[in-house]
C-alpha positions as CSV (number, residue, x, y, z in Angstrom):
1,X,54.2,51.1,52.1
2,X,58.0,50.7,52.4
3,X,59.1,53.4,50.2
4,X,56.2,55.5,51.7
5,X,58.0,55.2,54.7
6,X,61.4,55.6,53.4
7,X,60.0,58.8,52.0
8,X,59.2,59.9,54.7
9,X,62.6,59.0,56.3
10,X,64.0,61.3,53.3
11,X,62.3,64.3,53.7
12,X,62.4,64.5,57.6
13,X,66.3,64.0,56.9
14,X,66.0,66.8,54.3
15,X,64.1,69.1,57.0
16,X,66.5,68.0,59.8
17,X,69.9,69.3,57.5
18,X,68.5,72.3,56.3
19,X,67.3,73.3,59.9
20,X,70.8,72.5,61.1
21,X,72.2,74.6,58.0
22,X,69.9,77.8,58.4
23,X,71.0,77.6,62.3
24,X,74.6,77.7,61.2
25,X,73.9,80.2,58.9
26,X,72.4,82.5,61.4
27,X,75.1,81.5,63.9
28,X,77.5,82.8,61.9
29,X,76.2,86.1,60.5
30,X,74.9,86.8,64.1
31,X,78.6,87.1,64.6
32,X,80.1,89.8,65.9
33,X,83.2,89.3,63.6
34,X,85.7,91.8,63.4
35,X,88.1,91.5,60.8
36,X,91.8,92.2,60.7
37,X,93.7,95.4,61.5
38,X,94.6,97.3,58.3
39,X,96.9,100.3,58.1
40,X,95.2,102.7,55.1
41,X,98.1,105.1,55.1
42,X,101.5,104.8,53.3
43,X,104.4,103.2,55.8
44,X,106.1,106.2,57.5
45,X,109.8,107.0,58.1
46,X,111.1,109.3,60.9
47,X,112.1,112.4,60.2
48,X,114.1,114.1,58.4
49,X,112.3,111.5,55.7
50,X,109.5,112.1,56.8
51,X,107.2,114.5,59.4
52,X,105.5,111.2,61.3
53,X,101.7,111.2,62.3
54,X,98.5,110.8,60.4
55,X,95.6,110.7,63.0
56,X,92.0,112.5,63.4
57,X,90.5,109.9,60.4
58,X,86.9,110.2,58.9
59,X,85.3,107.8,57.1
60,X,82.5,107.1,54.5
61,X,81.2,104.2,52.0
62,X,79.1,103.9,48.9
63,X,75.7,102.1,49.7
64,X,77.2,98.7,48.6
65,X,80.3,99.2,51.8
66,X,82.7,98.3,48.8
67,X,83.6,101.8,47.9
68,X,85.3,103.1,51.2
69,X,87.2,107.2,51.7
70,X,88.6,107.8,54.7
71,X,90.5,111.5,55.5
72,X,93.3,111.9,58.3
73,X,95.2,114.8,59.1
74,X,98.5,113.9,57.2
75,X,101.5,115.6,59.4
76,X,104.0,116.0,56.4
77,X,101.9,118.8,55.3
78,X,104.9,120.5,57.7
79,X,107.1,119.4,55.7
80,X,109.0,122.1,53.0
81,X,108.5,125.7,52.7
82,X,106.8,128.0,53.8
83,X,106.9,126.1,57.7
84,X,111.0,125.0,56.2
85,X,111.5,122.0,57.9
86,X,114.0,120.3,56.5
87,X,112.0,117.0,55.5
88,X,109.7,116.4,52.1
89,X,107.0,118.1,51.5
90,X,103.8,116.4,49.9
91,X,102.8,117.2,46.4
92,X,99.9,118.4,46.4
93,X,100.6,120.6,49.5
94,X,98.2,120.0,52.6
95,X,98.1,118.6,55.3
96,X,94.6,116.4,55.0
97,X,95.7,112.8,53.6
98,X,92.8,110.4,52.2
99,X,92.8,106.8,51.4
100,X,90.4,104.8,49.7
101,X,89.5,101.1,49.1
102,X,87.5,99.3,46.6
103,X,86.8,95.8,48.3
104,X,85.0,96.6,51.2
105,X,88.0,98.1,53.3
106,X,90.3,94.5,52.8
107,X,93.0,96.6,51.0
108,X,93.7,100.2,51.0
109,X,95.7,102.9,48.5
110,X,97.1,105.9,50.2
111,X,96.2,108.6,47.8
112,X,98.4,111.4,49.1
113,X,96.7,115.1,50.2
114,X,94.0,116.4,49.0
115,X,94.6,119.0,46.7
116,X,94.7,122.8,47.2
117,X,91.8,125.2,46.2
118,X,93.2,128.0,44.8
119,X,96.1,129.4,46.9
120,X,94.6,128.0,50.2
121,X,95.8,124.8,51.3
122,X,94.0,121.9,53.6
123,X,94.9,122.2,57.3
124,X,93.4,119.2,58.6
125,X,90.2,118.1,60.7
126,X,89.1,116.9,58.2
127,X,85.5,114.8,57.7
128,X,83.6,113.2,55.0
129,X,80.4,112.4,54.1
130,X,78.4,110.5,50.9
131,X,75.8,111.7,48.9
132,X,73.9,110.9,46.3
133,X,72.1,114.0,44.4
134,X,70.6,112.4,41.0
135,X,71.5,109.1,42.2
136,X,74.9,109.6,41.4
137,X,77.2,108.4,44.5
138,X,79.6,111.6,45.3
139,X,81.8,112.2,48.3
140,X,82.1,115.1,50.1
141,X,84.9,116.2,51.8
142,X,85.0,119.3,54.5
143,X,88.8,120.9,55.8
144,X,90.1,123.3,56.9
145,X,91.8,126.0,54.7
146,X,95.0,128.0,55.4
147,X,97.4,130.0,52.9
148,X,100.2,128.1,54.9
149,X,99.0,125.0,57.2
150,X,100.1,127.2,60.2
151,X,98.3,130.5,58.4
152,X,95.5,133.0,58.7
153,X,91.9,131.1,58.2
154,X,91.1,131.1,54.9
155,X,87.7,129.2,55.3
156,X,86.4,125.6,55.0
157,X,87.3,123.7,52.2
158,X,84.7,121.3,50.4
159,X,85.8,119.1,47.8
160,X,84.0,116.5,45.7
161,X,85.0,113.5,44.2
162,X,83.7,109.9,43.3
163,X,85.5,106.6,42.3
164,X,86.1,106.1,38.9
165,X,87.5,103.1,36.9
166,X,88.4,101.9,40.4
167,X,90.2,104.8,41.7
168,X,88.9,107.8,43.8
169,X,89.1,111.1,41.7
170,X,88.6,114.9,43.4
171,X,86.7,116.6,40.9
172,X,86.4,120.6,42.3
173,X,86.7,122.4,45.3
174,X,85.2,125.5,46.9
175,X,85.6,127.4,49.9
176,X,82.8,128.6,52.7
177,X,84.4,131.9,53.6
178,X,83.5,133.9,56.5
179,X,82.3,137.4,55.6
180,X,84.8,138.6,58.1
181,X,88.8,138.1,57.1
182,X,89.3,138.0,60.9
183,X,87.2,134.9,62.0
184,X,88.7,131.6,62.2
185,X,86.8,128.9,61.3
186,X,87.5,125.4,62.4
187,X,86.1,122.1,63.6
188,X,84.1,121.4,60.2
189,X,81.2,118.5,59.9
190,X,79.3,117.8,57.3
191,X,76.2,115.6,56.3
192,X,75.1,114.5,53.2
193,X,71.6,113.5,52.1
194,X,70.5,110.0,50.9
195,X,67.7,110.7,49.5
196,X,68.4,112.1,46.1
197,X,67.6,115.4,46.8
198,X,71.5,116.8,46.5
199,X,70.8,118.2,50.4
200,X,74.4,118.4,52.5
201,X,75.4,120.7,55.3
202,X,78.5,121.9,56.6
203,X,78.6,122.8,60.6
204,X,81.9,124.3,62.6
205,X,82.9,126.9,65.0
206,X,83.9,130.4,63.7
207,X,86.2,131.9,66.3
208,X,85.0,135.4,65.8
209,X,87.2,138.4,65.7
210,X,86.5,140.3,69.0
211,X,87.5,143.2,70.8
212,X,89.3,144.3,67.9
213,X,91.5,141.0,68.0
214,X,91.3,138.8,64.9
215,X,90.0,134.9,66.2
216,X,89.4,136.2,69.7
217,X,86.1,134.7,70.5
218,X,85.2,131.5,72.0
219,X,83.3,130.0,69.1
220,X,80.3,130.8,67.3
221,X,78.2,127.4,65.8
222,X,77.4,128.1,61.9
223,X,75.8,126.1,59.1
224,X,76.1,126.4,55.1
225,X,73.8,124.6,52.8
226,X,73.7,123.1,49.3
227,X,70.4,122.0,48.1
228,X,71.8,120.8,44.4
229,X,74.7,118.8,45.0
230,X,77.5,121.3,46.3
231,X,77.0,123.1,43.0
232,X,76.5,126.4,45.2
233,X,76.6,126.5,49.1
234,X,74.6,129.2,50.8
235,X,75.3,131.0,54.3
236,X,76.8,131.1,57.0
237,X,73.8,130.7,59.4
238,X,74.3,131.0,62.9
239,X,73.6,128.0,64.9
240,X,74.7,129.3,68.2
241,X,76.0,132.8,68.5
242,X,79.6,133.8,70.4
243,X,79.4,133.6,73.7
244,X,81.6,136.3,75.0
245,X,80.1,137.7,78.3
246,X,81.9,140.8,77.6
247,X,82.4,142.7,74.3
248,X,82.7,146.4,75.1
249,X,86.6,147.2,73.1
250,X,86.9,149.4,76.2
251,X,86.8,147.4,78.8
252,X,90.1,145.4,80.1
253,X,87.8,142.2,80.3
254,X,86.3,142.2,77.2
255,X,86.3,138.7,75.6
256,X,87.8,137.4,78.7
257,X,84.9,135.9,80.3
258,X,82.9,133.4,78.7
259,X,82.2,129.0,77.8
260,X,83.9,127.8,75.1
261,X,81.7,126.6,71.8
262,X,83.4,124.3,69.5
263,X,83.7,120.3,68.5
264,X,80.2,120.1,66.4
265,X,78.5,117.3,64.2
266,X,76.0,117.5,62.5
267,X,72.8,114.7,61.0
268,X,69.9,115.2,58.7
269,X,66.3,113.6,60.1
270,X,64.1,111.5,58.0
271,X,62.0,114.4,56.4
272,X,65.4,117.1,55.6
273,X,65.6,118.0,58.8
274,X,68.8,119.6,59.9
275,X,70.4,118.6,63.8
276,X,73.8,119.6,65.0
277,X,75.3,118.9,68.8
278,X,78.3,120.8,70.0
279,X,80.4,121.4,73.1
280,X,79.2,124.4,75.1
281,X,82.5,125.1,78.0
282,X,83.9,124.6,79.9
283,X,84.1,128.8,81.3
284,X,86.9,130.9,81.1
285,X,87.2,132.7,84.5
286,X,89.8,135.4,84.0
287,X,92.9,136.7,82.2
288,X,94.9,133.7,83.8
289,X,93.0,131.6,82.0
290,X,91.1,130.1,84.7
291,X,88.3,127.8,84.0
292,X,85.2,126.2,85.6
293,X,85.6,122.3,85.3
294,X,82.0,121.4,83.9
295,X,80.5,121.9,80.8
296,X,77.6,120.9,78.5
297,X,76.2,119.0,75.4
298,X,74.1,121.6,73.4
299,X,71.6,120.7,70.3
300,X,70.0,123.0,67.9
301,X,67.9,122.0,64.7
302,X,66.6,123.4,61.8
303,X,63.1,122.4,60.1
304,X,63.3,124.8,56.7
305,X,66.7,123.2,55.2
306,X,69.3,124.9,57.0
307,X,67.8,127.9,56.5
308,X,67.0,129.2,60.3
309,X,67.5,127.7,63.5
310,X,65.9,127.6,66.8
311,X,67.1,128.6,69.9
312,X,69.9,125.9,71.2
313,X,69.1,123.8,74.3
314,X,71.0,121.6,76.7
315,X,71.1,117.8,76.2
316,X,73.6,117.3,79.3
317,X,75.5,119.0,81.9
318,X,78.7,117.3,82.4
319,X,82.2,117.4,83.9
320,X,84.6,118.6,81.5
321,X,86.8,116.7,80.3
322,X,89.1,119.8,79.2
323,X,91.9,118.9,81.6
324,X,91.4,114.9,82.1
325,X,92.5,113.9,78.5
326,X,94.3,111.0,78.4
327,X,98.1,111.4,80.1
328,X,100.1,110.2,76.8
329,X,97.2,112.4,74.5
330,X,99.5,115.1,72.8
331,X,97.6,117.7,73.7
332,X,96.8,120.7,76.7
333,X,93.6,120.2,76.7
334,X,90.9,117.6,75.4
335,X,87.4,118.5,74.4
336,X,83.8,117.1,75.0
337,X,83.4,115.7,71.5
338,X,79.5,114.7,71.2
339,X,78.5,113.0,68.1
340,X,75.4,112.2,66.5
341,X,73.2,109.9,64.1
342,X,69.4,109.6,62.7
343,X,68.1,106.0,62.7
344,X,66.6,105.9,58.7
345,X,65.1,102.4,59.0
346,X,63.3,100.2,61.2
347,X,61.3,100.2,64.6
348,X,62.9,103.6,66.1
349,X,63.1,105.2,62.0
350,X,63.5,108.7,62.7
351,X,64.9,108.3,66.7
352,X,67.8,111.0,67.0
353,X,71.2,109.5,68.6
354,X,73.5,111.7,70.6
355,X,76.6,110.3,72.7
356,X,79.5,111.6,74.7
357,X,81.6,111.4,77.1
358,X,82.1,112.5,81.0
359,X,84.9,112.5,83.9
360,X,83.0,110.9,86.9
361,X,84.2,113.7,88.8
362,X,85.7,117.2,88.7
363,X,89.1,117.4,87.2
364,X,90.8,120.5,88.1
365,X,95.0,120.0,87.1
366,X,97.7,121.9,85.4
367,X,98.2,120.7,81.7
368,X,101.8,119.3,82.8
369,X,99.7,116.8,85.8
370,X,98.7,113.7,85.1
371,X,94.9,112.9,85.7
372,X,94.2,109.0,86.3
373,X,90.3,110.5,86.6
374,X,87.9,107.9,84.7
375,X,85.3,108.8,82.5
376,X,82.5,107.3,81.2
377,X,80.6,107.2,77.9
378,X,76.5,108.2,77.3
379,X,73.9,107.9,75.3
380,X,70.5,110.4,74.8
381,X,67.9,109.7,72.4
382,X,64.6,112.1,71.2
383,X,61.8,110.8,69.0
384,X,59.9,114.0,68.4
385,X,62.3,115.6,66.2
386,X,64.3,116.8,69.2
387,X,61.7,118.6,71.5
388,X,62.4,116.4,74.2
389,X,65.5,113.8,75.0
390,X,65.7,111.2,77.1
391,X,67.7,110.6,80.6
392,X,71.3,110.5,79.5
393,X,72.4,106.8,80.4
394,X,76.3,104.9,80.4
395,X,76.1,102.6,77.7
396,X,79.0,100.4,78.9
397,X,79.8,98.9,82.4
398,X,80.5,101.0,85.8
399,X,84.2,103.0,85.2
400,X,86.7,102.5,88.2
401,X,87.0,106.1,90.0
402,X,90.3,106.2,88.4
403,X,92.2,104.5,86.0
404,X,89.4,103.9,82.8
405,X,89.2,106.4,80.3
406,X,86.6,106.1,78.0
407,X,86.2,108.6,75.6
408,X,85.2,110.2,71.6
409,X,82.3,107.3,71.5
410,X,80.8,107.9,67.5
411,X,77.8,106.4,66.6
412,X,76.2,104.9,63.3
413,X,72.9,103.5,62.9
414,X,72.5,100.3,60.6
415,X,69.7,99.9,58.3
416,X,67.0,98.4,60.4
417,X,67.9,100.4,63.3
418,X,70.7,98.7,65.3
419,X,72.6,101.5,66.9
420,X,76.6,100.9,66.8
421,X,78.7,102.7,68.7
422,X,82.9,103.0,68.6
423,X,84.8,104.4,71.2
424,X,88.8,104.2,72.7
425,X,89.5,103.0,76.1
426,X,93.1,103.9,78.2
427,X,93.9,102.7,80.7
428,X,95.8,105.0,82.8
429,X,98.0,102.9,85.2
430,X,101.5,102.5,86.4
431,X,104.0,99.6,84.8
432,X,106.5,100.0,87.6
433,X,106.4,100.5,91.0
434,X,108.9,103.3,92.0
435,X,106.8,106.2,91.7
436,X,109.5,108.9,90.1
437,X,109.8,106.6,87.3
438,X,108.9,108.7,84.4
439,X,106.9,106.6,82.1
440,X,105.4,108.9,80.3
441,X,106.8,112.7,79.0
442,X,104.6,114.4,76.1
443,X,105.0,117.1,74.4
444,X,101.8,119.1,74.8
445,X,103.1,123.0,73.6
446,X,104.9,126.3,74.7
447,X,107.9,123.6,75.6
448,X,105.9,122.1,78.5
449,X,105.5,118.4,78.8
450,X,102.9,116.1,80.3
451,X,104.8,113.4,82.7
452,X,104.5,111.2,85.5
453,X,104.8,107.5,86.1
454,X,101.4,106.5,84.6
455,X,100.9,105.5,81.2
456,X,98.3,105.2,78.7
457,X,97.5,101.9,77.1
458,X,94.4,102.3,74.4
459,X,92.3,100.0,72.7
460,X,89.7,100.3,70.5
461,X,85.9,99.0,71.3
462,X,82.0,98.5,69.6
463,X,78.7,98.0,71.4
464,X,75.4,97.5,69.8
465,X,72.3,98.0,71.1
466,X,68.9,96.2,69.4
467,X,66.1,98.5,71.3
468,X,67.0,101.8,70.6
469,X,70.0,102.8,72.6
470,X,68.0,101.3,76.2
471,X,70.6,98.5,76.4
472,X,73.9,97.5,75.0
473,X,76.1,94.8,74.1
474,X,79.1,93.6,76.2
475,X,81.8,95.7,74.6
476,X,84.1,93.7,71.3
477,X,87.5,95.0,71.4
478,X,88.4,95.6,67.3
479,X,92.1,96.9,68.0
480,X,93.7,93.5,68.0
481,X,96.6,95.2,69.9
482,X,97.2,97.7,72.5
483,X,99.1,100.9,71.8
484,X,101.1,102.5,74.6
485,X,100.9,106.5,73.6
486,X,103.6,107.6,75.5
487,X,105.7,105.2,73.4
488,X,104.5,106.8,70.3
489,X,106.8,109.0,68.4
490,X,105.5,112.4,68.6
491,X,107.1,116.3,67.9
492,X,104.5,119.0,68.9
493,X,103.2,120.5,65.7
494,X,100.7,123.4,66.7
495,X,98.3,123.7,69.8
496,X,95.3,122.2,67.6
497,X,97.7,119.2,66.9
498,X,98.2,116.2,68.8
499,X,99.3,112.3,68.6
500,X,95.9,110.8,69.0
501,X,94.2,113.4,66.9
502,X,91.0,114.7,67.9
503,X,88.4,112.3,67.2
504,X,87.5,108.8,65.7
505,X,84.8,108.0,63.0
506,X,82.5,105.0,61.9
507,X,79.9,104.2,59.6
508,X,77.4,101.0,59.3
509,X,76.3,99.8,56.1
510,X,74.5,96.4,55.6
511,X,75.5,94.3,58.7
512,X,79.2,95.7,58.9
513,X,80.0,98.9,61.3
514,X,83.2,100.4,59.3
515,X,86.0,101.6,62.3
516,X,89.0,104.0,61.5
517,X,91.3,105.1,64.7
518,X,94.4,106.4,65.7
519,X,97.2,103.6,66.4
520,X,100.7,103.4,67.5
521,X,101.4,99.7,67.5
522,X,103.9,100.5,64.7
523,X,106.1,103.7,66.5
524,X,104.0,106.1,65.1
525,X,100.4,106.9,64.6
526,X,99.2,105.7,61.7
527,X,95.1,105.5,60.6
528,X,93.9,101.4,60.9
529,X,90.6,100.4,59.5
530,X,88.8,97.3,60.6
531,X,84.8,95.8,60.2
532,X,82.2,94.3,62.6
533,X,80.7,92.2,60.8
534,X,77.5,90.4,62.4
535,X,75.2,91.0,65.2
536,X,76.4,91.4,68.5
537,X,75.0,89.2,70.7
538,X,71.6,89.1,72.4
């Protein structure tokens, strides 16, 4: 009877530890975690040594997370002839720089540019995507392409590579060129199937030749398509036609008058499906360049492979946020950015993600004033394949009226359906109190600068939601630092150019969200990778 009872003893001890230990367990991968700050880029020097800036970073993984390319615009693509600034130019020519890791993102190799294609060089905004046609893992890369970085369009670039013998490896290249030599196309996205089936898509805006003036038009949304692995690419399609009010060569306002149409992404759905968002304004007024300050979040999809599309519809109307961009962003002008994601997995599989991003009022201001106007970031959702979205809601805590920027949110969806979102947060305020103290003077084109006494102060932040996108986390802050942007080195390279870049990117795989950004914490902007690791909290 005694060692029945000590038995007993045993095995409620046993019971007791391991329900201590799976508590712990789940404790700790509940998390969130987020790992250190890693710099994937080369150290820079200043120039003449170097051209300084590598920004506007997209990332992707293999389906383990261990196998990590991320692109960035790579700014010493400036360097050497034909632009002859006197600093070193990159070998292979371009300015799109990738990096890759091999262990999960804990350490990185800067690989240099990605090479040429032909004569045509990369030209940055660059964005990549993984596929898998046969079951092979294969990375696609979109760019733009330029004879010269500063040249005449020469198309979008697509390149493909994989890791081999633990290195990444481009193996070929082609370019998607416009049928017309005048067009311009820019802003590329592309998507890649999962599923085997070699499916991937390429999305940008083609500035149309107009009115007999080469890249004249405000943006026309097209798609290409590859249904056996990027061997061949077929199209363009249009998405969304130009939306020129006016194109009669023979009138004085012809291509004048019209919303702008650029900054898509693009997603596949659950059964090939194809989705793309884009910006849709704001409206150019007049020759003085005039513009209405709102704007809107447009969707289109395609239920034939990329083949046809229907007519576009409107997600949102929104204030612009063309002239509230940040006051130390680089850059005349910011745009609407809206990003999107297919949930693959889980209770919502097949639930179609869009977010972006809004001024919480009108902003109206020369490109030289400082706007201290806070925005606010959203979240839409459709479960019927995009017929019908629900009531755009913030996904974070009530903005300030001024003062809180919050802006580019990206979002991923993790396999079960966890919906993570990434976004940068400035805060716009003074440091001194004497108001003509200059804090902040950048460079932002034509010679002008953007100054004042207010600064900008950026972080970068993840929420997760657990029900679909109806509620989110409190935000997790992954930049461990702060960078102030108008502290940043920075020399104007091009209007399409800036020191934060254009956009940020993320991907989930497993339990980890995957984070590149922009940062400044080291005098210039390099590209920092960090992981979430772990649920955020209930």
């Amino acid at each position: 009877m005694f060692r029945m009872k000590r038995r007993w003893r045993l095995v409620v001890c046993l019971a007791l530890v391991m329900v201590f230990a799976l508590a712990a367990f789940s404790q700790a991968d509940s998390g969130p975690r987020v790992s250190r700050n890693i710099r994937v880029n080369d150290p820079q020097q200043l120039f003449p040594n170097d051209w300084p800036n590598r920004n506007t970073p997209s990332i992707a993984a293999g389906e383990g997370g261990q196998e990590i390319l991320t692109v960035f615009e790579d700014f010493q693509g400036f360097c050497g002839p034909p632009n002859n600034r006197p600093c070193p130019a990159p070998v292979p020519p371009g300015l799109t720089g990738f990096a890759y890791s091999t262990n999960g993102g804990r350490t990185w190799t800067d690989g240099g540019t990605v090479p040429p294609i032909g004569a045509a060089q990369t030209a940055g905004h660059p964005w990549v995507d993984r596929g898998n046609p046969d079951g092979e893992e294969v990375f696609f890369t979109a760019s733009r392409m330029r004879i010269n970085v500063l040249g005449n369009s020469e198309g979008i670039g697509v390149h493909r590579g994989r890791f081999v013998n633990g290195a990444f490896v481009w193996e070929d290249g082609q370019i998607l060129r416009s049928p017309n030599p005048g067009d311009n196309n820019t802003r590329p996205a592309i998507a890649a199937a999962k599923d085997g089936s070699g499916a991937a898509y390429v999305v940008y805006s083609n500035i149309i030749e107009l009115c007999g003036n080469p890249s004249f038009g405000f943006g026309q949304i097209e798609v290409w398509r590859t249904h056996d692995g990027g061997d061949t690419w077929q199209g363009p399609v249009i998405a969304a036609p130009d939306t020129a009010e006016n194109s009669d060569p023979n009138d004085p306002l012809c291509g004048v008058v019209g919303p702008l149409q650029v900054a898509p992404d693009i997603s596949i759905g659950t059964h090939g499906e194809v989705y793309v968002v884009w910006q849709r304004g704001p409206r150019f007024l007049d020759t003085d360049l005039n513009i209405e300050a709102v704007s809107k979040i447009m969707f289109a999809r395609s239920l034939d492979g990329g083949v046809t599309f229907e007519a576009p519809q409107v997600l949102a109307d929104i204030n612009a946020n063309y002239e509230n961009t940040p006051v130390g962003h680089g850059k005349s002008r910011q745009n609407d950015q809206p990003r999107i994601a297919v949930a693959t997995s889980g209770r919502f599989r097949g639930r179609i993600y869009v977010t972006f991003y809004e001024p919480v009022q009108q902003v109206q201001v020369p490109a030289t004033t400082q706007s201290d106007v806070s925005s606010q970031i959203f979240i839409t959702w459709s479960d019927d394949k995009g017929v019908t979205w629900s009531t755009p809601t913030p996904m974070t805590s009530p903005v300030p009226a001024t003062g809180v920027k919050r802006f580019w949110p990206t979002v991923s969806v993790r396999p079960g359906g966890d919906v993570d979102v990434v976004y940068l947060e400035s805060r716009e305020k003074q440091i001194t109190p004497d108001p003509d103290d200059i804090e902040c003077n950048v460079p932002i084109g034509g010679g002008l600068f953007r100054s004042g006494p207010l600064s900008s102060r950026i972080n970068t932040f993840w929420i997760q939601s657990h029900d679909g996108g109806a509620t989110f986390s409190p935000a997790v802050r992954v930049s461990n630092r702060p960078t102030n942007w108008c502290r940043t080195v920075y020399v104007f390279s091009g209007a399409v150019f800036s020191n934060i870049g254009d956009y940020i990117d993320t991907v989930s795989v497993g339990n980890r969200t995957l984070v590149v950004w922009p940062d400044g914490r080291n005098g210039v902007s390099d590209v920092f990778f960090a992981e979430v690791k772990g649920k955020a909290d209930e």
